[in-house]
matplotlib code that plots the C-alpha trace (Angstrom):
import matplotlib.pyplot as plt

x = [92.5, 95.0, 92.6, 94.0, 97.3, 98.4, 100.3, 98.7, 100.6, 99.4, 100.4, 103.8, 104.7, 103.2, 105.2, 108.4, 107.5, 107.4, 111.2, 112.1, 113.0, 112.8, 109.3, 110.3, 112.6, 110.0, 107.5, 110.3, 110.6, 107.2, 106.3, 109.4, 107.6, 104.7, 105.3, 103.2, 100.5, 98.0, 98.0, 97.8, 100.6, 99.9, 102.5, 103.7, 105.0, 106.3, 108.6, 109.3, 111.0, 112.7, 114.3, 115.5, 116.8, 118.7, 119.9, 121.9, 125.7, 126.5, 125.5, 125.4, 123.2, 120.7, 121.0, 120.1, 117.6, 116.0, 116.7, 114.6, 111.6, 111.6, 111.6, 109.4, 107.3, 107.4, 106.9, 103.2, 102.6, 103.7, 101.7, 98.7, 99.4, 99.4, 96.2, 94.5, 95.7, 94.6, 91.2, 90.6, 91.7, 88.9, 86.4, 87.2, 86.7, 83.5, 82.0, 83.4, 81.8, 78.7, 78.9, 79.1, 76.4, 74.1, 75.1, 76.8, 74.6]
y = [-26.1, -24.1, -20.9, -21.8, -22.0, -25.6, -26.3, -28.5, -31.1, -30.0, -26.2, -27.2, -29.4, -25.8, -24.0, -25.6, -25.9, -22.2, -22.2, -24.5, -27.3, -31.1, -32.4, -35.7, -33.9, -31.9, -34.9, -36.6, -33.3, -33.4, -37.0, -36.4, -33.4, -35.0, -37.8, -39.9, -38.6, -37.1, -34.4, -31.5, -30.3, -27.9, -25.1, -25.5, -29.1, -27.9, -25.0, -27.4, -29.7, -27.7, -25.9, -29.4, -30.2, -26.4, -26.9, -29.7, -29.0, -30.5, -32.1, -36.0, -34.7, -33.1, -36.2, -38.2, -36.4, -36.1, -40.3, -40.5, -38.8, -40.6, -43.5, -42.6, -42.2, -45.5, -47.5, -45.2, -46.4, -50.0, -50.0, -48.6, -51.3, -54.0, -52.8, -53.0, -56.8, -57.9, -56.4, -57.8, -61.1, -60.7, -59.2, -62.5, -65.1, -63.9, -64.0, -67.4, -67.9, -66.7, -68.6, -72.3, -72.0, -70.0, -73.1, -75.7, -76.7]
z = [-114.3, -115.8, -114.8, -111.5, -112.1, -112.7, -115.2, -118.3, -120.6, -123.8, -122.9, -121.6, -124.8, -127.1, -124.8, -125.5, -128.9, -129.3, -127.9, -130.4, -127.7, -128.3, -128.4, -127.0, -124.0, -123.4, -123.2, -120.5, -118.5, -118.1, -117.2, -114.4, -113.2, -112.9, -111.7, -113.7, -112.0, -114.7, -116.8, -114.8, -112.0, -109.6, -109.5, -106.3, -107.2, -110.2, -108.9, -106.1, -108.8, -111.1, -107.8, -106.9, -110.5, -110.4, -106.6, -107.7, -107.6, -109.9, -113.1, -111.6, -108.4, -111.5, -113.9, -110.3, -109.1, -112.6, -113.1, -109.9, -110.8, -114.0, -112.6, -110.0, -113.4, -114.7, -111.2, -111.4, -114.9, -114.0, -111.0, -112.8, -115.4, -113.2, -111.0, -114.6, -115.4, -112.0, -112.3, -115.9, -114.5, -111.6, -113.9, -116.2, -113.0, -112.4, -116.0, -116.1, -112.8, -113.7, -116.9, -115.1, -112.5, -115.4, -118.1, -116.9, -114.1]

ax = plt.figure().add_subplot(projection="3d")
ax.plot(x, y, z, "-o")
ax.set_aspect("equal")
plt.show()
């Protein structure tokens, strides 16, 4: 993928490592960039969100903006969380399904 052009997680977080950044800022900027969605952004998304985080007037419309996408972030993660639970939960019903016509009966 990054052949392509997207950007990659790992080479972000070495990237910013190399210029002596903040691993765990770097790790946030990232997960706002990408919304949560994987570890691969396109580079289209990602100019499209650093232009909105350096468009902001002033530092409360970046710190929002940037806020947003983070939490944009977590409602993926907790959505994906949740998704997970309810399919366990499923997967468990029919096993114990299965379980009382197979023995039970």
């Amino acid at each position: 993928m990054a052949s392509k052009g997207c950007i990659e997680k790992r080479d972000f977080i070495k990237e910013m490592e190399a210029k002596k950044c903040n691993p765990l800022a770097s790790y946030v900027v990232y997960d706002a960039i990408s919304a949560g969605k994987g570890d691969v952004v396109s580079p289209v998304d990602y100019e499209n969100k650093l232009a909105g985080y350096r468009e902001g007037g002033s530092t409360t419309d970046v710190a929002a903006n940037f806020v947003g996408d983070l939490n944009g972030f977590l409602a993926v993660k907790v959505g994906a969380f949740f998704g997970l639970v309810f399919c366990l939960f499923i997967d468990v019903c029919f096993v114990g399904n299965a379980y009382i016509q197979g023995w039970m009966s």
